[in-house]
N, CA, C and O atoms as a GROMACS GRO file, in nm:
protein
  356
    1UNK      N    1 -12.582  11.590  21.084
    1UNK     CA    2 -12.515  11.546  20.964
    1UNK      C    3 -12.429  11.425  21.000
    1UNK      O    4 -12.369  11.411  21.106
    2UNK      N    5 -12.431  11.332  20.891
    2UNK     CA    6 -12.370  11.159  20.971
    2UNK      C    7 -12.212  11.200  20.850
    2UNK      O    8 -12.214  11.249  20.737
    3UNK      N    9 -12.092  11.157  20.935
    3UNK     CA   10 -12.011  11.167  20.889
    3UNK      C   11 -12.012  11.066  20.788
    3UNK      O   12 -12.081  10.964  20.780
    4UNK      N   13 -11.900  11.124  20.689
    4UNK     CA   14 -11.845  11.020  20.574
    4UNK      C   15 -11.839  10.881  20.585
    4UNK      O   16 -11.805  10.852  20.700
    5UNK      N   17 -11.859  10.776  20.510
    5UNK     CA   18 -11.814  10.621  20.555
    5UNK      C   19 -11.682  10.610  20.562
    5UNK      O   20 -11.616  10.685  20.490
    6UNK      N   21 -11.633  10.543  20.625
    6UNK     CA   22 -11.451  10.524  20.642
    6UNK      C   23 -11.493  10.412  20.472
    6UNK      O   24 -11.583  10.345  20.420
    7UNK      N   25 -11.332  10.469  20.447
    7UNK     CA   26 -11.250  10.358  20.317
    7UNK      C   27 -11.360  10.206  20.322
    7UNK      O   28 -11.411  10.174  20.428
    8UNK      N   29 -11.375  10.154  20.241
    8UNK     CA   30 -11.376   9.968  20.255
    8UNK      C   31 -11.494   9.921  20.322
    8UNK      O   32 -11.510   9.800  20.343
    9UNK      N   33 -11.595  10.024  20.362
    9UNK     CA   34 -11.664   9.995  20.468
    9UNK      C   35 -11.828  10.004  20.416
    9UNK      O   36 -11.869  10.116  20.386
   10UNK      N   37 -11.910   9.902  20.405
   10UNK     CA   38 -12.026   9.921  20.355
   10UNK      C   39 -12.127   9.965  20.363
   10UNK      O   40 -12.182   9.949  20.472
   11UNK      N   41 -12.186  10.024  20.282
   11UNK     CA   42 -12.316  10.104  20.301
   11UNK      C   43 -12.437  10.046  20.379
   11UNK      O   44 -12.490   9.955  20.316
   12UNK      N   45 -12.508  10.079  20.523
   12UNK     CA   46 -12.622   9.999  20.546
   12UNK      C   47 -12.729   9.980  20.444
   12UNK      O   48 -12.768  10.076  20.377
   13UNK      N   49 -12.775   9.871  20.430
   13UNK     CA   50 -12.896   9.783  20.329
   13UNK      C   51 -13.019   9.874  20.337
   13UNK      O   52 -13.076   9.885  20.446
   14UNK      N   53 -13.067   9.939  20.229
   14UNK     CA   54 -13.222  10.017  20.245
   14UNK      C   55 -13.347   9.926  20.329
   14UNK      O   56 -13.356   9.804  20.314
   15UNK      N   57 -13.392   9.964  20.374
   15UNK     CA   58 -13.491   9.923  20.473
   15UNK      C   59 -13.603   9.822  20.402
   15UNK      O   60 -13.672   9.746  20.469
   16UNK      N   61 -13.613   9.833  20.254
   16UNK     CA   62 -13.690   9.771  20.210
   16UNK      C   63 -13.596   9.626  20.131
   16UNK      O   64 -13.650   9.534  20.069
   17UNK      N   65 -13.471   9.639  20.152
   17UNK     CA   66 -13.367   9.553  20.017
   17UNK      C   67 -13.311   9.455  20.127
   17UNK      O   68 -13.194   9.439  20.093
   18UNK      N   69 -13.334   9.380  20.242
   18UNK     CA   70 -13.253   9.297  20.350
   18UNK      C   71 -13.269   9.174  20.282
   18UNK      O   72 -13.363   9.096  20.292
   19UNK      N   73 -13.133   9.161  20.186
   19UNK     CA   74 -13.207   8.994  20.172
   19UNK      C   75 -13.156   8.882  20.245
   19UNK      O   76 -13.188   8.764  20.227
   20UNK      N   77 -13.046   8.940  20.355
   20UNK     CA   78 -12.976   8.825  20.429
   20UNK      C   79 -13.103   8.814  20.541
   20UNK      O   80 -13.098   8.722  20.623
   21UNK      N   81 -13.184   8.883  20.543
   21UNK     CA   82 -13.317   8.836  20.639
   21UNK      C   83 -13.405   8.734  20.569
   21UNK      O   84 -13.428   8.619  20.607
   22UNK      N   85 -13.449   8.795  20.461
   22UNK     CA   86 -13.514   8.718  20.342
   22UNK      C   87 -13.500   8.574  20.362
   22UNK      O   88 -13.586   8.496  20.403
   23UNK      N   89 -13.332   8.538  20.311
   23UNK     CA   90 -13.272   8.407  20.264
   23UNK      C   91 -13.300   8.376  20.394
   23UNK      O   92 -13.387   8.290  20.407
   24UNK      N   93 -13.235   8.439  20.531
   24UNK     CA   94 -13.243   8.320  20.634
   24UNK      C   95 -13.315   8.290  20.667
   24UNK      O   96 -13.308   8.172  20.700
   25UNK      N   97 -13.467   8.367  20.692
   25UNK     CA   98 -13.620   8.358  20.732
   25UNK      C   99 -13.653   8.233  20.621
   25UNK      O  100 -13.699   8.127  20.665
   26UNK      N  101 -13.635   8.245  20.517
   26UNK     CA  102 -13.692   8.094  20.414
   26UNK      C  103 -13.573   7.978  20.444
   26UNK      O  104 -13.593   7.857  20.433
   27UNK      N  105 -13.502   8.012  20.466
   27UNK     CA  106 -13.416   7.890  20.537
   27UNK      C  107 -13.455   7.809  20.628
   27UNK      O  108 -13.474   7.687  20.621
   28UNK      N  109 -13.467   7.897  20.733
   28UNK     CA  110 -13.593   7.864  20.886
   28UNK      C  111 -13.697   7.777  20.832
   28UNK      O  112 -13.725   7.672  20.891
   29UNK      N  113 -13.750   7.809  20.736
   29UNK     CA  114 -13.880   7.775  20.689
   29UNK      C  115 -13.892   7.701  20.605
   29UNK      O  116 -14.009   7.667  20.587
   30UNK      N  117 -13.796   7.642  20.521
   30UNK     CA  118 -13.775   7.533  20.498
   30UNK      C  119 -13.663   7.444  20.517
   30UNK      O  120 -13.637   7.352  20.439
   31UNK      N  121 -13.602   7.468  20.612
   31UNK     CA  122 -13.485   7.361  20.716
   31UNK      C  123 -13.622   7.267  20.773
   31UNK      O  124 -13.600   7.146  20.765
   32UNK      N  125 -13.735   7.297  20.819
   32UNK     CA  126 -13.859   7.204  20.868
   32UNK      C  127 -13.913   7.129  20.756
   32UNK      O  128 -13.941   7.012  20.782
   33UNK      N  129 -13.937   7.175  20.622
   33UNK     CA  130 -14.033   7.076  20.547
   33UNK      C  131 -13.932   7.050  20.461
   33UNK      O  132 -13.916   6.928  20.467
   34UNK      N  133 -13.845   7.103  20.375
   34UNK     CA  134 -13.736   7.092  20.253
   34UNK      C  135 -13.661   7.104  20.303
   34UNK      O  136 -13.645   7.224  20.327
   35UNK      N  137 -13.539   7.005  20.371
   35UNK     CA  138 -13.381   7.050  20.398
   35UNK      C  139 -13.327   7.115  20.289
   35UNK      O  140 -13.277   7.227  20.293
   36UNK      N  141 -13.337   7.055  20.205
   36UNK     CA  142 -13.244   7.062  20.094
   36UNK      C  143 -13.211   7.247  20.021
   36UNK      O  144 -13.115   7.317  19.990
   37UNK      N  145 -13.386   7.256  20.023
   37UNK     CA  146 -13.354   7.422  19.982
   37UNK      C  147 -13.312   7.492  20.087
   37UNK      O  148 -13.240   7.591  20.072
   38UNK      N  149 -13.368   7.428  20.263
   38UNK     CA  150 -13.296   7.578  20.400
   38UNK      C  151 -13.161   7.534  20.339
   38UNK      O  152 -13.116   7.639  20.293
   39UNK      N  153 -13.069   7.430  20.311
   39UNK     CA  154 -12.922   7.463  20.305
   39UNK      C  155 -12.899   7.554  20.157
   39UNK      O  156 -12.786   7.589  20.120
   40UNK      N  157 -13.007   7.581  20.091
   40UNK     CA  158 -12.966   7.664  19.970
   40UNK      C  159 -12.997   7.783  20.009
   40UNK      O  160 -12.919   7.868  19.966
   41UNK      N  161 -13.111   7.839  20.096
   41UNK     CA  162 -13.173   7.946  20.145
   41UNK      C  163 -13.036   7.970  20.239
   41UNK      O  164 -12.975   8.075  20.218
   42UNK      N  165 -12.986   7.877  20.343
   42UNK     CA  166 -12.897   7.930  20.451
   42UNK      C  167 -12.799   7.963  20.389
   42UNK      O  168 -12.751   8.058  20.450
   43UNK      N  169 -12.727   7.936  20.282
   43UNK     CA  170 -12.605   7.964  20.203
   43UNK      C  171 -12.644   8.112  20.162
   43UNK      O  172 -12.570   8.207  20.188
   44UNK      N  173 -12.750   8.122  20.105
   44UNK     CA  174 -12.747   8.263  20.028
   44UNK      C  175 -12.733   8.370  20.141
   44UNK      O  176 -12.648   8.460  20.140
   45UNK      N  177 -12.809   8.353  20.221
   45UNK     CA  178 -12.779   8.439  20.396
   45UNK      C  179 -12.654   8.454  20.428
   45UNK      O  180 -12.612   8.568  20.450
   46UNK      N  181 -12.574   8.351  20.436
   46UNK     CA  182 -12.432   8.355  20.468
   46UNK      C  183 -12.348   8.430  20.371
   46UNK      O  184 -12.267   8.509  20.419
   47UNK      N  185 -12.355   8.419  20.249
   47UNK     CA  186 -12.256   8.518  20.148
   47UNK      C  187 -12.356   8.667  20.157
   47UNK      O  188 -12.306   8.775  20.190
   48UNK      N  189 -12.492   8.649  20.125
   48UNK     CA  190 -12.513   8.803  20.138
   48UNK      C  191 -12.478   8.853  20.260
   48UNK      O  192 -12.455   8.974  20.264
   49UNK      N  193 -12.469   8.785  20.364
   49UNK     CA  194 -12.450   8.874  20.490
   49UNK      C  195 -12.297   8.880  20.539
   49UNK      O  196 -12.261   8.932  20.645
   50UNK      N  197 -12.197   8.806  20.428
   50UNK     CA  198 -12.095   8.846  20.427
   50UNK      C  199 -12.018   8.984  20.324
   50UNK      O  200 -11.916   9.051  20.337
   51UNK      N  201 -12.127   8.980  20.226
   51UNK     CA  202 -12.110   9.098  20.106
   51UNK      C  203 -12.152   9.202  20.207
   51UNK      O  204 -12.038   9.234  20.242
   52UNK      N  205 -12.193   9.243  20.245
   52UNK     CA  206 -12.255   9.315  20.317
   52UNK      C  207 -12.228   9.376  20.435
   52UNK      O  208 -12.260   9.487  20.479
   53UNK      N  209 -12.155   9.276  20.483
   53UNK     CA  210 -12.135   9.294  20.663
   53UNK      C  211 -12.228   9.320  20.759
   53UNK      O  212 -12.258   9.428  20.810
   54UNK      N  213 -12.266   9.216  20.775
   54UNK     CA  214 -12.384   9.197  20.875
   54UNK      C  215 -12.385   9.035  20.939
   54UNK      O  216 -12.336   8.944  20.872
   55UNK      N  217 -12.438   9.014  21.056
   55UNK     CA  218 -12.391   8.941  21.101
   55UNK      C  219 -12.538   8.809  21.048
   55UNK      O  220 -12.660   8.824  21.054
   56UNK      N  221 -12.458   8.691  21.000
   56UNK     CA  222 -12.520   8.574  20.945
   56UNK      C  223 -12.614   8.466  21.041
   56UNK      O  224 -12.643   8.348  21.019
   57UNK      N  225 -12.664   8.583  21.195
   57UNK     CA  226 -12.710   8.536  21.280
   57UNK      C  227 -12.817   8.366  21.238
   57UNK      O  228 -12.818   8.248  21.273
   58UNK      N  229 -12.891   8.456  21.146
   58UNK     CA  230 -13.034   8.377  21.070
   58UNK      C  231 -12.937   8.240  21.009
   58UNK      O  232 -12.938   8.138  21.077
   59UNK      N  233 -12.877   8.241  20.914
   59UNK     CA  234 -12.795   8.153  20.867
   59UNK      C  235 -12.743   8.019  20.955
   59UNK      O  236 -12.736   7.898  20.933
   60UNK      N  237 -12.722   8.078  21.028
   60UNK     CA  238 -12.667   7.969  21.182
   60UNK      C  239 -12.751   7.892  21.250
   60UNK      O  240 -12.739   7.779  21.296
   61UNK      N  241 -12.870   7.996  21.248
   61UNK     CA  242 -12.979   7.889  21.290
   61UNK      C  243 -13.046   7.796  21.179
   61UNK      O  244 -13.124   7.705  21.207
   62UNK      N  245 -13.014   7.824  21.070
   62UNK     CA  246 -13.125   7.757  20.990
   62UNK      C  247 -13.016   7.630  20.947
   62UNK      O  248 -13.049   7.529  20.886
   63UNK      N  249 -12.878   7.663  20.996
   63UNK     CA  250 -12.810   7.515  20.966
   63UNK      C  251 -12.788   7.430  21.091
   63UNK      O  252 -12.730   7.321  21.086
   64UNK      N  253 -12.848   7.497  21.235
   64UNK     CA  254 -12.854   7.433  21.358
   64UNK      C  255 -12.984   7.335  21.299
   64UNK      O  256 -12.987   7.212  21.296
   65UNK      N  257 -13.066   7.410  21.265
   65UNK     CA  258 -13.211   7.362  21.301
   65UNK      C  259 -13.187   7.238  21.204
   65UNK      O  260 -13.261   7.145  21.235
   66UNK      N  261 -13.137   7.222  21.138
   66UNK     CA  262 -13.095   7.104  20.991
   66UNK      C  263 -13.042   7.026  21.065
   66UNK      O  264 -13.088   6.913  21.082
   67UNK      N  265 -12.965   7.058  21.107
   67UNK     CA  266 -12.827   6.966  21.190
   67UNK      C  267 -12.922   6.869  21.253
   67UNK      O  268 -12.941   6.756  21.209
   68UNK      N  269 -12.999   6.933  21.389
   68UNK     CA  270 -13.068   6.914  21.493
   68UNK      C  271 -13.196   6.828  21.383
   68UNK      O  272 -13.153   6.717  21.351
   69UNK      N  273 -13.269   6.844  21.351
   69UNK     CA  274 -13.360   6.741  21.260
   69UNK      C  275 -13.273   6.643  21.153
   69UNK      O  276 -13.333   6.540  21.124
   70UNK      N  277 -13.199   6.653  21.117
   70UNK     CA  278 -13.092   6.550  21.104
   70UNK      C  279 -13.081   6.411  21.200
   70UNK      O  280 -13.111   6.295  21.170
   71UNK      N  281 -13.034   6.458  21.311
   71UNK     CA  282 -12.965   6.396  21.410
   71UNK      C  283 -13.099   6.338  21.451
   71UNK      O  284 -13.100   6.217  21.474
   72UNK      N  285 -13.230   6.417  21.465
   72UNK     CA  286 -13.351   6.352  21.572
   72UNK      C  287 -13.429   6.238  21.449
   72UNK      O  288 -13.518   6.162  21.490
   73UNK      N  289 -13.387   6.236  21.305
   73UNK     CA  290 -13.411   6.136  21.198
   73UNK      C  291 -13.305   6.045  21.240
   73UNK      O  292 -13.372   5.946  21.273
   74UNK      N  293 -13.211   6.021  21.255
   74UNK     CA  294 -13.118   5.986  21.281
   74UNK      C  295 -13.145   5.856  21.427
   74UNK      O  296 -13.101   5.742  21.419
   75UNK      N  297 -13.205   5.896  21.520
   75UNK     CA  298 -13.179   5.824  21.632
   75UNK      C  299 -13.360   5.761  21.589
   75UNK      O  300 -13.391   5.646  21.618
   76UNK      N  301 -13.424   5.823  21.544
   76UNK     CA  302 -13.584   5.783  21.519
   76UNK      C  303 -13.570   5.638  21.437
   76UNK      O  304 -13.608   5.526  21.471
   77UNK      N  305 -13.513   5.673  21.341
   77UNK     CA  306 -13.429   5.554  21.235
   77UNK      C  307 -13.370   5.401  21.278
   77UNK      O  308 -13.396   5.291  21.229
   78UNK      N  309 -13.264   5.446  21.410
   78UNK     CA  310 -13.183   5.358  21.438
   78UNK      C  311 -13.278   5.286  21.525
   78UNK      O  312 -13.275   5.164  21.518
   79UNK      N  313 -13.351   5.333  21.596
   79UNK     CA  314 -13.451   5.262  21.728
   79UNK      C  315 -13.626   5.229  21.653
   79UNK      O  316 -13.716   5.162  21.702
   80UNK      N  317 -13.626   5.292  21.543
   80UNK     CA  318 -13.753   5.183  21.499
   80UNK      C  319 -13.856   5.237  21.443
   80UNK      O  320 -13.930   5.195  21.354
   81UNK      N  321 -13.856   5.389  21.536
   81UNK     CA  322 -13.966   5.484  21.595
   81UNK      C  323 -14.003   5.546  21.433
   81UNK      O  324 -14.122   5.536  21.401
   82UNK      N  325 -13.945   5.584  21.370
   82UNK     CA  326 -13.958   5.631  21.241
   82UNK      C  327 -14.022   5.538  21.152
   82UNK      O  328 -14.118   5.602  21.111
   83UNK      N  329 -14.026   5.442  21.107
   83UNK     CA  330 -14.124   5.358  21.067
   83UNK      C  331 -14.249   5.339  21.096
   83UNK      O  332 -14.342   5.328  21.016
   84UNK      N  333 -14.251   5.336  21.225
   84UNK     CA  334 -14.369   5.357  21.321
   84UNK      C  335 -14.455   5.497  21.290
   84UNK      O  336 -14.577   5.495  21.276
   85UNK      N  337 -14.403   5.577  21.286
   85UNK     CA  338 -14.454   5.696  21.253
   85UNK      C  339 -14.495   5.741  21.099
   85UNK      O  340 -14.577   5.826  21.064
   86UNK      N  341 -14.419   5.665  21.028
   86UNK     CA  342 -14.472   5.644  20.872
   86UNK      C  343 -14.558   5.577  20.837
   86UNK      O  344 -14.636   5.602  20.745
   87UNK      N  345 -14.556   5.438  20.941
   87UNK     CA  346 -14.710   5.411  20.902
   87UNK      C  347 -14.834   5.411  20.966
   87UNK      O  348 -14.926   5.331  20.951
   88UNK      N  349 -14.825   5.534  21.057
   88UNK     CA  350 -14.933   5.572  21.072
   88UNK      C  351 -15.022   5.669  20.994
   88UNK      O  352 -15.145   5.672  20.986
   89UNK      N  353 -14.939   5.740  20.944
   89UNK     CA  354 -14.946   5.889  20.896
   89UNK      C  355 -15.096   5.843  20.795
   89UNK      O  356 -15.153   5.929  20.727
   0.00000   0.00000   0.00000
């Protein structure tokens, strides 16, 4: 028998209802082709997995991985290489 929950303290997520996995897994997954929605996908991860209490592991990466493709547009841009690569495509 599992004791009572203490006061304030949240219920674990049914096995089928994780949506701070959900949001951060489509975050991941589109931080690579759509920035724009992983920072809407990584946001929703971060508050559900703060409603919740669970740790916003997924969330962190999917605003590293932004950051990090950011920054590698960023230096591609300044040195040339990105043009180059657009018109090949």
């Amino acid at each position: 028998m599992t004791p009572p929950p203490y006061y304030g303290q949240q219920p674990p997520a049914a096995p089928g209802n994780d949506k701070v996995t959900l949001w951060g897994v489509l975050g991941i997954v589109f931080a690579f082709c759509c920035w724009p929605l992983g920072i809407v996908f990584g946001v929703l991860s971060l508050l559900e997995a703060r409603k919740v209490g669970k740790q916003p592991t997924l969330a962190y990466v999917t605003f590293g991985v932004i950051v990090l493709a950011l920054i590698v547009n960023i230096i591609l841009a300044a040195t040339g290489a990105l043009g180059d690569i657009m018109s090949n495509s």
